[in-house]
C-alpha positions as CSV (number, residue, x, y, z in Angstrom):
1,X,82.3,119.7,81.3
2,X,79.0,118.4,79.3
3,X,79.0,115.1,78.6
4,X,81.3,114.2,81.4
5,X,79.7,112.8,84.2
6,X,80.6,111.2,87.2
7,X,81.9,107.4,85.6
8,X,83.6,109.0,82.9
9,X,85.0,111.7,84.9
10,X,86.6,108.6,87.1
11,X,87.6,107.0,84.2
12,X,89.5,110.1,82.4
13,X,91.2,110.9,86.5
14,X,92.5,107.6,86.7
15,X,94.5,108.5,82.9
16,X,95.6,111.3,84.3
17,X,92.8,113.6,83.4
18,X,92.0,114.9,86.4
19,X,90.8,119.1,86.0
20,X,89.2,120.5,83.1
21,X,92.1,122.4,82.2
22,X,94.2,119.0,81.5
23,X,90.9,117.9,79.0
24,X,91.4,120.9,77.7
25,X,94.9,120.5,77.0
26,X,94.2,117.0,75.1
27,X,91.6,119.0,72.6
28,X,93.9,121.6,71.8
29,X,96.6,118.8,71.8
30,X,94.7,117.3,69.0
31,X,94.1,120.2,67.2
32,X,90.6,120.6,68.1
33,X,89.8,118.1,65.7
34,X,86.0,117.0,66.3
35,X,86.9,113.5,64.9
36,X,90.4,112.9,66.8
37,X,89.0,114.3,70.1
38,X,86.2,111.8,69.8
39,X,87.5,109.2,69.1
40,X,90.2,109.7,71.9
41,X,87.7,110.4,74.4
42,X,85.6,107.2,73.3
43,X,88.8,105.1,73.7
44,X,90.4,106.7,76.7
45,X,87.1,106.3,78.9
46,X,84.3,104.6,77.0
47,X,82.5,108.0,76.0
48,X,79.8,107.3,73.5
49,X,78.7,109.3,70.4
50,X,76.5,111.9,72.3
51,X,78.5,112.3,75.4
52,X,81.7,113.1,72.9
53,X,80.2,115.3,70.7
54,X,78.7,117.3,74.0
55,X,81.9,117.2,75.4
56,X,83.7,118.6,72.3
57,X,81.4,121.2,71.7
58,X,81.6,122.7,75.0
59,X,85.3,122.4,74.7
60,X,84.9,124.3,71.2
61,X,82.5,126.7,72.4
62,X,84.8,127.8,75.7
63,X,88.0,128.1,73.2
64,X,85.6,130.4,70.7
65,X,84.6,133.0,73.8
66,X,88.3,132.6,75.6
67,X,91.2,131.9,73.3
């Protein structure tokens, strides 16, 4: 997923966020809210501002072409 490289992707497995799919469940969780998801994501594994907002729009943009 952008944005999610290998630290925060160790971070987010050890909370239990392990796949993709299980991120994916937290955004639509939250409503796909840009500010709620990034906000979670910077307090759940110490995302900052650009890795956030690259990580929610590629979570936006999947659920646009899929869902």
């Amino acid at each position: 997923i952008a944005g999610i490289g290998p630290v925060l992707g160790e971070r987010l497995s050890e909370k239990g966020f392990d796949k993709a799919y299980v991120l994916l469940g937290q955004f639509l969780i939250l409503k796909k809210d840009e500010e709620l998801f990034k906000d979670w994501l910077k307090e759940t594994c110490g995302a900052n501002s650009h890795q956030s907002g690259n990580c929610y729009s590629c979570l936006k943009e999947w659920c646009n072409s899929y869902i």
